[in-house]
C-alpha positions as CSV (number, residue, x, y, z in Angstrom):
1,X,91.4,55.9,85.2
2,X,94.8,56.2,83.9
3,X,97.7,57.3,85.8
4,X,98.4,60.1,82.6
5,X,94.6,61.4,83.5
6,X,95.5,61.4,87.1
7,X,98.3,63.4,87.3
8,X,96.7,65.5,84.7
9,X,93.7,66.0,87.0
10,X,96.1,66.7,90.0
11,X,97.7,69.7,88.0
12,X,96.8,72.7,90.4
13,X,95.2,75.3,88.7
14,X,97.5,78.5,88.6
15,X,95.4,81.6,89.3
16,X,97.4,85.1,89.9
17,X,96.3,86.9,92.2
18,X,95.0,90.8,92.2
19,X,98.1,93.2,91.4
20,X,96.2,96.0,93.1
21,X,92.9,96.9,94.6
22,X,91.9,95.5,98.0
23,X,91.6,91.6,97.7
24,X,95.7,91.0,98.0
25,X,97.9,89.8,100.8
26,X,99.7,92.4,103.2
27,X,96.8,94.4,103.0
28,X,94.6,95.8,105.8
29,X,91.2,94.3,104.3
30,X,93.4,90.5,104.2
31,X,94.5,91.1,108.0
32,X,90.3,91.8,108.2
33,X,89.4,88.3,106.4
34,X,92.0,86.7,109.1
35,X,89.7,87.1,111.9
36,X,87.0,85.1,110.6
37,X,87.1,81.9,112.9
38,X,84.8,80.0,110.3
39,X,82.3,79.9,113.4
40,X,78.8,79.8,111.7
41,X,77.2,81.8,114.2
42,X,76.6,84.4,111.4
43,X,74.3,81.8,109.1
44,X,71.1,82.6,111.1
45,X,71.5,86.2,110.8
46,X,71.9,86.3,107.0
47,X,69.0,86.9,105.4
48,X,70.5,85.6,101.6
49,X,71.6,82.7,103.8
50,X,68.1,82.4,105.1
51,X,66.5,82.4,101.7
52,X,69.0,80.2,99.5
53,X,70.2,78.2,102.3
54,X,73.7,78.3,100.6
55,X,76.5,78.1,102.6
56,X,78.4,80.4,99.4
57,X,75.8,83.1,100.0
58,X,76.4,83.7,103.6
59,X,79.0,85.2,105.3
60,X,81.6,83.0,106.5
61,X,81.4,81.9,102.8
62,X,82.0,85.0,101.1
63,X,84.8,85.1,103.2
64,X,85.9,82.2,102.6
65,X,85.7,83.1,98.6
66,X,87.5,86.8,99.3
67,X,90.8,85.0,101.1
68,X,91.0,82.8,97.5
69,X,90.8,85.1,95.4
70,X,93.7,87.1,97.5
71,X,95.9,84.2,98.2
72,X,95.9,83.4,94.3
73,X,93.1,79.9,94.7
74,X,90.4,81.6,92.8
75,X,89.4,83.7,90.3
76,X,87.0,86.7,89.7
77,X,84.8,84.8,88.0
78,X,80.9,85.4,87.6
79,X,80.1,83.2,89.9
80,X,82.1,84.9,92.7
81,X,80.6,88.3,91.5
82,X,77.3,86.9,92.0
83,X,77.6,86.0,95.2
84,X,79.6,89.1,96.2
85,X,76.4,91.2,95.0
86,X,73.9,89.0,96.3
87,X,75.1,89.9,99.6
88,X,72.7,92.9,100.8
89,X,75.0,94.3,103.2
90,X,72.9,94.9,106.2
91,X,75.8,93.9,108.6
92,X,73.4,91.8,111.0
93,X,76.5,89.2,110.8
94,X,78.7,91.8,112.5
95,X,76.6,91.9,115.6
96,X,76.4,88.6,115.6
97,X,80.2,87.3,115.4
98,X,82.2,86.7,118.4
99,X,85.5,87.8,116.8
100,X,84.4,91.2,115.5
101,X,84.9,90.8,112.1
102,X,84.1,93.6,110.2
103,X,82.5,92.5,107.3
104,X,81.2,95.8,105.9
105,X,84.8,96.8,105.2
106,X,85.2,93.2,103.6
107,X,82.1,93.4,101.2
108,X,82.8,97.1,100.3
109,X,86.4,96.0,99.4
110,X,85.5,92.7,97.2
111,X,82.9,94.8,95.2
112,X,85.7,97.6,94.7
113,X,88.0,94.8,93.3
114,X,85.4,93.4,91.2
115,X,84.6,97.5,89.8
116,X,88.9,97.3,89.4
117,X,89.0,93.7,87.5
118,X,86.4,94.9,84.7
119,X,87.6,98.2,84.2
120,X,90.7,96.2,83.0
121,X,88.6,93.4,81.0
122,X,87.7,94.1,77.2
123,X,84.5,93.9,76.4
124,X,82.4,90.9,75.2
125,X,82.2,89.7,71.6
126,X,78.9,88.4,71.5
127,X,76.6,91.3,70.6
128,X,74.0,91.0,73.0
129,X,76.5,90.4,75.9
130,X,78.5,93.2,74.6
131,X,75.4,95.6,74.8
132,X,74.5,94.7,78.3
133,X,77.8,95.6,79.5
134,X,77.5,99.0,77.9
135,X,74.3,99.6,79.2
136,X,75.2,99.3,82.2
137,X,78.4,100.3,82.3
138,X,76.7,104.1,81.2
139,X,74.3,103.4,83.6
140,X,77.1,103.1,86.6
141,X,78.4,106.2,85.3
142,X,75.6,108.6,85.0
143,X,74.2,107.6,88.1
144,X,78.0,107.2,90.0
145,X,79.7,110.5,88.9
146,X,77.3,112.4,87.3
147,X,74.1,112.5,89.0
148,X,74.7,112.0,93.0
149,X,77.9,113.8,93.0
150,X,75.8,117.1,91.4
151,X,72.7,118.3,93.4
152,X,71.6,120.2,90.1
153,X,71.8,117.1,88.0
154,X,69.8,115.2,91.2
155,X,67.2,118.0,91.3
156,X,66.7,117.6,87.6
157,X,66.2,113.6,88.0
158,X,63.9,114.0,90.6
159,X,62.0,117.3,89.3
160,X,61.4,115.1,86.3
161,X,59.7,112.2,88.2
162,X,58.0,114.3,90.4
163,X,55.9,115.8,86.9
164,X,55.5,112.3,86.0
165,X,53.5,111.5,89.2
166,X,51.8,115.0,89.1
167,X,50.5,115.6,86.0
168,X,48.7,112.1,85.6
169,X,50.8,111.0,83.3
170,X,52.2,108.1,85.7
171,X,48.8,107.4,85.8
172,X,47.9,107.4,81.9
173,X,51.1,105.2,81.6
174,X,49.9,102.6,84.1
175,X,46.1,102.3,82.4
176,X,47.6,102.5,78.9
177,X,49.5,99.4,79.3
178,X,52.4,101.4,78.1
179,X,54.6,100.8,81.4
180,X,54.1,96.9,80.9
181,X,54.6,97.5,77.0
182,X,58.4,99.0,78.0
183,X,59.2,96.5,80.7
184,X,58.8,93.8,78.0
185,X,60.7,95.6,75.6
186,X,64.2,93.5,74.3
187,X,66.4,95.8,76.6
188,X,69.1,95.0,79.3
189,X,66.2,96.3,81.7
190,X,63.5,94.1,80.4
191,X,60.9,92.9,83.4
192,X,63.2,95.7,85.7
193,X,61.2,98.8,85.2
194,X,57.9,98.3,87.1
195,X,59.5,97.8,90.4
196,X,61.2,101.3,90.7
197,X,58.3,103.0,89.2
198,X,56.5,101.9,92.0
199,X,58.9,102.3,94.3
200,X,58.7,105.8,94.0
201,X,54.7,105.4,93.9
202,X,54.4,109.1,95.4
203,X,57.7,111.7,96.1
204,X,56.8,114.9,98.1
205,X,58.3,118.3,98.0
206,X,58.9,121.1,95.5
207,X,59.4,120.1,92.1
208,X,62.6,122.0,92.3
209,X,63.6,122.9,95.6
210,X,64.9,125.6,97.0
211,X,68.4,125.3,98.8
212,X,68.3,124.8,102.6
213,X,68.9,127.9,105.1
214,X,72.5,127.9,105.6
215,X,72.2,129.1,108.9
216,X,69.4,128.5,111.2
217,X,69.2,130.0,114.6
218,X,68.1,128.4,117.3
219,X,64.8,128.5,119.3
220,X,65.9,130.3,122.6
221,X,69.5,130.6,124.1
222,X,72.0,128.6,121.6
223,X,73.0,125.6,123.6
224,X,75.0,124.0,120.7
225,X,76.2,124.5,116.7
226,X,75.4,121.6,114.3
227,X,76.3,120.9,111.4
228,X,73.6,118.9,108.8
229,X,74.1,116.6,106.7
230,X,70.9,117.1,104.1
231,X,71.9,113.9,101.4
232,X,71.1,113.3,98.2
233,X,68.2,111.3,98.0
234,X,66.8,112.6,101.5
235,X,66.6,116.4,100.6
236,X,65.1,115.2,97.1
237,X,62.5,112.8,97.9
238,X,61.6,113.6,101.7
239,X,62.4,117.0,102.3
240,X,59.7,117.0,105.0
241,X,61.8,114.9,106.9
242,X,64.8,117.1,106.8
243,X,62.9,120.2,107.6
244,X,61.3,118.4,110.5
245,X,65.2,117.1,111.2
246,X,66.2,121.4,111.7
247,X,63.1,122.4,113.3
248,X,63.5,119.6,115.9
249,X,67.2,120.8,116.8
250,X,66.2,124.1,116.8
251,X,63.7,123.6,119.2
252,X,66.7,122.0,121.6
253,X,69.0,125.0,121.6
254,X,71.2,124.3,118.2
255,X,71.9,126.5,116.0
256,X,72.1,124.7,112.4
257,X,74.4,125.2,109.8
258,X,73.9,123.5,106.4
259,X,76.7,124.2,104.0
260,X,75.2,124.9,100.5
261,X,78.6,123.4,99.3
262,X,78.2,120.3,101.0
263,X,77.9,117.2,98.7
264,X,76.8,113.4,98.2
265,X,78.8,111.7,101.1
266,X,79.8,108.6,99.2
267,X,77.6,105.9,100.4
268,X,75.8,104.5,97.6
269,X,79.2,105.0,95.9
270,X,81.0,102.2,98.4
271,X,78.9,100.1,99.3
272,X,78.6,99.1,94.9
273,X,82.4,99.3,95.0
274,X,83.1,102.6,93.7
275,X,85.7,103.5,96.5
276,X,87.5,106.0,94.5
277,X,84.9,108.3,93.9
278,X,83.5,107.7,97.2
279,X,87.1,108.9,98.9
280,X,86.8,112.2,96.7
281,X,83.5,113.2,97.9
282,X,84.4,112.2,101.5
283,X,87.4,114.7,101.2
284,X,85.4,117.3,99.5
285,X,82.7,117.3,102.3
286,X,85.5,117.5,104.7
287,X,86.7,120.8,103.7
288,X,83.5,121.8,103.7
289,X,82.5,121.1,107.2
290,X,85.4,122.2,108.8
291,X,85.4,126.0,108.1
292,X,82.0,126.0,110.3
293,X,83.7,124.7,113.6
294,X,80.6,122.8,115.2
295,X,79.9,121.0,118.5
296,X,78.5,117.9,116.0
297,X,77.7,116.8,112.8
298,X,73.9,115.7,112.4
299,X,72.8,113.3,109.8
300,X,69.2,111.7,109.6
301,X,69.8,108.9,107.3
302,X,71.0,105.5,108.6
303,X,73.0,104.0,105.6
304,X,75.1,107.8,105.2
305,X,75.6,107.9,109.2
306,X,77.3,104.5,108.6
307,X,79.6,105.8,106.0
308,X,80.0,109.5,107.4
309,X,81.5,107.6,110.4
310,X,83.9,105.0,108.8
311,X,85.4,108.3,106.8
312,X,88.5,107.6,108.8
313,X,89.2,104.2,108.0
314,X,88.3,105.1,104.0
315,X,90.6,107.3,103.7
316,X,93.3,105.9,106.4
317,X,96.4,105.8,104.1
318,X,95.9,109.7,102.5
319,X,98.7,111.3,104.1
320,X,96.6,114.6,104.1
321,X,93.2,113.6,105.0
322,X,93.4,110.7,107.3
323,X,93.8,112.4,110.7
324,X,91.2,114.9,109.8
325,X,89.1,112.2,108.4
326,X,89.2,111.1,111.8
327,X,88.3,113.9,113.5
328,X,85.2,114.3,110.8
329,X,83.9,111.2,111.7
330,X,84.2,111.7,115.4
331,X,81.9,114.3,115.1
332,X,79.4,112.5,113.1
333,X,75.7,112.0,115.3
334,X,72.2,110.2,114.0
335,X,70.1,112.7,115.2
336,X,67.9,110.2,117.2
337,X,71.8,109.6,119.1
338,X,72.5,113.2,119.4
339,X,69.2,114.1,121.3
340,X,69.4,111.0,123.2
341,X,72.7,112.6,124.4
342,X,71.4,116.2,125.7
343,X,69.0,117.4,127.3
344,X,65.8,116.8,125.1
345,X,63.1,119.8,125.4
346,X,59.8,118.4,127.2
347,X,57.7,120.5,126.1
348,X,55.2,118.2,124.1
349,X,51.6,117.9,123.3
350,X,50.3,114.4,123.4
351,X,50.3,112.1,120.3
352,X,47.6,109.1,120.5
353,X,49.1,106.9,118.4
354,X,50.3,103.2,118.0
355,X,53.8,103.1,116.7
356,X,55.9,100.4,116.1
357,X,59.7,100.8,115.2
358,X,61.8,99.2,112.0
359,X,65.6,99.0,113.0
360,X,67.1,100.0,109.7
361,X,70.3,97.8,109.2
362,X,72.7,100.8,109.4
363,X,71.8,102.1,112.2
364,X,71.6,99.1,114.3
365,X,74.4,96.7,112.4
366,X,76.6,99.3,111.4
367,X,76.3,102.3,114.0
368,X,74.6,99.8,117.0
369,X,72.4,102.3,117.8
370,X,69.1,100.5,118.4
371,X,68.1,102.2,122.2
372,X,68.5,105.6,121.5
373,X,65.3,105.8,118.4
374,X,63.0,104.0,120.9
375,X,64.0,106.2,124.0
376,X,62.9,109.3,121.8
377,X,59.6,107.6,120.6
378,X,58.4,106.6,124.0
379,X,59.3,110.1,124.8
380,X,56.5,111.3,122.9
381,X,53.3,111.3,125.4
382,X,50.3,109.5,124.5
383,X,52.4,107.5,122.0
384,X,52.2,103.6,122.6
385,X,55.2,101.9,121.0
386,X,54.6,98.3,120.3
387,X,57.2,95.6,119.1
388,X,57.6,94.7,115.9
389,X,59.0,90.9,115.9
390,X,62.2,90.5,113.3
391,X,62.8,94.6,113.9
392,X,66.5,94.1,112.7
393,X,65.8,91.6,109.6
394,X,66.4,93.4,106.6
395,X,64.0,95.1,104.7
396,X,65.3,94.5,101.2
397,X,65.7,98.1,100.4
398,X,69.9,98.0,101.1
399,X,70.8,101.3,99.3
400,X,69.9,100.7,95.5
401,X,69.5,96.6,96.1
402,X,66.1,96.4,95.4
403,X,66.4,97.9,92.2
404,X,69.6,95.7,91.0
405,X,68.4,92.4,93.0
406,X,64.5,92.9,92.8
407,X,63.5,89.5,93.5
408,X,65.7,88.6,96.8
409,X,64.6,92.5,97.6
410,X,61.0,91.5,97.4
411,X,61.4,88.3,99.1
412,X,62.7,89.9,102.0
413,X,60.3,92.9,102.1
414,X,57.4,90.3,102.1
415,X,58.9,88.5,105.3
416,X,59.3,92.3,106.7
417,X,55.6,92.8,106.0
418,X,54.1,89.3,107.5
419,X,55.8,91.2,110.6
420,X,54.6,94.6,110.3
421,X,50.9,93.8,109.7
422,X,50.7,91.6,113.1
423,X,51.9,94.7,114.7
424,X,48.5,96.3,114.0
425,X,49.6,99.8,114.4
426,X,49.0,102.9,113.3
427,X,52.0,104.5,112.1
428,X,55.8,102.6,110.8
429,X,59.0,104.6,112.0
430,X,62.2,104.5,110.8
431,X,65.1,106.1,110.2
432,X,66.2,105.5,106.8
433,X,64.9,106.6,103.2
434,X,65.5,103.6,101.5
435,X,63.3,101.7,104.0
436,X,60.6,104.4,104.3
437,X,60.1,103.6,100.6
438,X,60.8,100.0,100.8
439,X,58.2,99.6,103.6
440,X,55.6,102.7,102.6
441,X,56.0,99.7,99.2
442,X,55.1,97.1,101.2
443,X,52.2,99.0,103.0
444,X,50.4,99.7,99.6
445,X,51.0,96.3,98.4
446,X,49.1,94.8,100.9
447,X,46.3,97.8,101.7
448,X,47.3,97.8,105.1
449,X,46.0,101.2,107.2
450,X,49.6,102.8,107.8
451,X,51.8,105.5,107.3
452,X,55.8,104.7,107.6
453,X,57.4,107.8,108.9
454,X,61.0,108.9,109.8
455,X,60.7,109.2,113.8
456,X,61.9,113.1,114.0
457,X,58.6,113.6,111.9
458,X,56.9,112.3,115.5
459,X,59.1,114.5,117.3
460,X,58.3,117.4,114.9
461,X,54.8,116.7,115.4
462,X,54.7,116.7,119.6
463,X,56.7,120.8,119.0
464,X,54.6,122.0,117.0
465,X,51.3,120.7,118.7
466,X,53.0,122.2,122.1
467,X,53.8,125.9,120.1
468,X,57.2,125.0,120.3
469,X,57.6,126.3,116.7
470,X,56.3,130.0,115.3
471,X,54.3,128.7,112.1
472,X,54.4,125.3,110.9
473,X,52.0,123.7,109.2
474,X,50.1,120.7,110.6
475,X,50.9,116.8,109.0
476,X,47.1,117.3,107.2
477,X,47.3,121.1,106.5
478,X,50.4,120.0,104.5
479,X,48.9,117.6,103.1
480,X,45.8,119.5,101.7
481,X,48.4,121.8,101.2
482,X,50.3,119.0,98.1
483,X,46.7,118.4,97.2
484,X,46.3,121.9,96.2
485,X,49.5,122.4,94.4
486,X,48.7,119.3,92.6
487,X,45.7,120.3,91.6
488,X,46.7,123.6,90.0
489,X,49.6,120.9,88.5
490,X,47.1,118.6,86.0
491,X,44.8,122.2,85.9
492,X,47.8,124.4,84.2
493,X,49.2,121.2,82.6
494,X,45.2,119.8,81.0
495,X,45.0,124.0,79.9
496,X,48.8,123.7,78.4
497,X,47.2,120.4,76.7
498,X,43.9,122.0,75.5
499,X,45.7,125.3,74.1
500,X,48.2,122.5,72.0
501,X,45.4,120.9,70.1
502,X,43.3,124.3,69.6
503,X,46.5,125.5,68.3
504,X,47.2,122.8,66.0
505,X,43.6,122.5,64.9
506,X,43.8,126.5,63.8
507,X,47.1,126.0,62.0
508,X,45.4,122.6,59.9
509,X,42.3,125.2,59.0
510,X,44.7,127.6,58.0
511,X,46.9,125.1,55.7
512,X,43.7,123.8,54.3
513,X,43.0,127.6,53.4
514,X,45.8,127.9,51.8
């Protein structure tokens, strides 16, 4: 080699670092990447790590990538976007590093500077690129900030799958072939449509429902006020499981405020790097709460606990929010914490069944509350709680990753299920949507002889057996109960189709009259 080729080889590359956004020097997210001690104790805790067994794909190697790119050594190129979204954000890392780095706030803060660089990038020249990036540019943006920050728009969403599932039509689409006919179709979602379709295999509650009580007193003297956090997804796909959440603190002497005002709390929004928005709704839901004055904010959803909590630290440099951010998040209880905390009403009827307990990631990474869901369980009497080996490995549901990374998602929920089915009980709690459905997935997949269940619905279950509550339905009387409305679903729907093609047929005879 020549020395000309050698000293042209030796040129350093000169990369400028991020003007704004997160990923730049003197910032509170580089002080965060400091504390990394390059240790390795996180690599057997990663499940991506575990899976790709690439060192760029773990932790201490996104780090590693995140100082670059602040300190001006490398760019935000497609490869580091890759790994940055690879990266399912379970926080299992955190609880395993010695330092206490807090690489939620590090993740959340790369993807927000990768949302920042290609807002600023034009667009792709090649045609079929260039669609892709529209595509799902559109799709960010009806999902990001106009469906989940408007309850009416989520209702709509969700109203419109729930006809899908209940007037046979998901079935008709399934034996048709037409399901597999659009997944193949030339689209930027080609082979990604059969996964969430099944995902949501069977959503429960009103087609449209109804707005939560605002107020609900409670059962006997008033011990505390709550305030409750219903969530987007949550109140739209398990209902049940929020109801269950109101008559449970009812039945322990709170007195329940939901605000009909409240809003998404930003989750879904962060963790994909859409911090802006994610601040707005945190402030809205702020002002919200505190005109109600309560003892403690109740949420039953791991991942929006998470967030809910860290509301202080998102919105630490708004002159005008950050202290009360702070005293938000202070306030901010999983239920299964907050009745761990008081005095939790005996008054139970026996459950005989075999439960065993999935730690969702949020809870026990991000909130470490792993105790307090077990002490309630094996509250329950008659209830045997048996371990479930792996009970902190991640699922693969991680928010909306197992619709945007299917096939890590599925590779992870198989290792989840090898787990679950040596269990060999009855009944799969945990407190998290995206898991119930990730693992209810899983369940079906495999044919096993389990329900997966939020563990309030247990809770629920031991009241009302015991009286506790006035008039509430039993788990099969509802169920009978969705049978029913079902059935008067495909009746009035096949009548609706019937009256079409008499109608139709009548107006051909009349033309042919004519």
């Amino acid at each position: 080699m020549s020395l000309e080729s050698t000293e042209k080889h030796a040129t350093p590359l000169r990369i400028i670092p991020p003007q704004e956004g997160p990923l730049r020097r003197n910032t509170d997210t580089y002080e965060l990447l400091r504390q990394c001690i390059h240790c390795g104790f996180c690599l057997p805790t990663c499940p991506t790590y575990a899976v790709l067994g690439v060192e760029m794909d773990s932790p201490r190697g996104r780090i590693y990538q995140m100082q670059a790119v602040a300190d001006g050594r490398l760019d935000l190129s497609s490869e580091f976007i890759e790994h940055m979204n690879c990266c399912v954000g379970c926080r299992a890392c955190e609880t395993a590093c010695p330092s206490g780095v807090q690489y939620g706030k590090l993740i959340e803060a790369a993807r927000e500077q990768i949302q920042l660089d290609a807002q600023q990038k034009p667009e792709p020249t090649i045609p079929e690129e260039r669609n892709t990036v529209i595509a799902n540019r559109l799709l960010r943006r009806f999902f990001f900030d106009v469906m989940l920050p408007s309850r009416l728009v989520t209702s709509l969403v969700f109203g419109g799958l729930k006809v899908y599932q209940r007037t046979g039509l998901q079935d008709l689409v399934r034996r048709t072939g037409m399901l597999d006919l659009a997944n193949g179709l030339p689209t930027p979602f080609q082979g990604k449509l059969k996964l969430p379709e099944e995902l949501m295999d069977n959503v429960s509650g009103d087609i449209l429902p109804a707005p939560l009580p605002e107020i609900t007193p409670a059962i006997g003297t008033r011990r505390y006020r709550v305030g409750f956090i219903s969530g987007c997804i949550m109140d739209q796909v398990f209902r049940d499981i929020n109801d269950a959440s109101i008559r449970v603190l009812t039945a322990n002497g709170c007195e329940v405020i939901t605000p009909p005002q409240q809003g998404c709390c930003g989750a879904l929004h962060i963790h994909a790097g859409e911090s802006e928005r994610g601040r707005a709704l945190a402030r809205h839901n702020i002002d919200v709460f505190e005109q109600y004055n309560c003892d403690a904010i109740i949420i039953n959803s791991a991942g929006c606990g998470s967030t809910l909590k860290e509301y202080g630290y998102l919105l630490r440099n708004d002159p005008q929010y950050a202290e009360r951010a702070e005293a938000f998040s202070k306030k901010v209880k999983d239920i299964s914490e907050f009745l761990t905390e008081i005095d939790l009403n005996p008054e139970m009827q026996p459950l005989m069944a075999t439960v065993t307990y999935h730690d969702a990631c949020h809870l026990a990474h991000g909130q470490k509350i792993k105790r307090q869901p077990r002490q309630l369980l094996q509250s329950i009497p008659g209830l045997t709680l048996v371990d479930l080996k792996e009970s902190d490995w991640c699922c693969g549901s991680a928010g909306i990753y197992n619709l945007t990374n299917q096939e890590m998602g599925q590779e992870l929920l198989q290792r989840k299920m090898d787990n679950v089915a040596q269990t060999q009980a009855e009944i799969v709690a945990t407190g998290n949507p995206g898991c119930i459905m990730q693992i209810a997935m899983g369940v079906r997949q495999r044919g096993l002889p389990m329900t997966v269940v939020h563990p309030v619905q247990l809770l629920d279950e031991a009241y009302r057996l015991a009286g506790v509550y006035a008039e509430v339905p039993a788990l099969e009387e509802k169920e009978t109960m969705s049978t029913k409305k079902r059935t008067a679903l495909l009746l009035g729907a096949g009548l609706g189709v019937l009256a079409g093609i008499l109608f139709l047929r009548r107006r051909k005879k009349n033309n042919k009259h004519k």
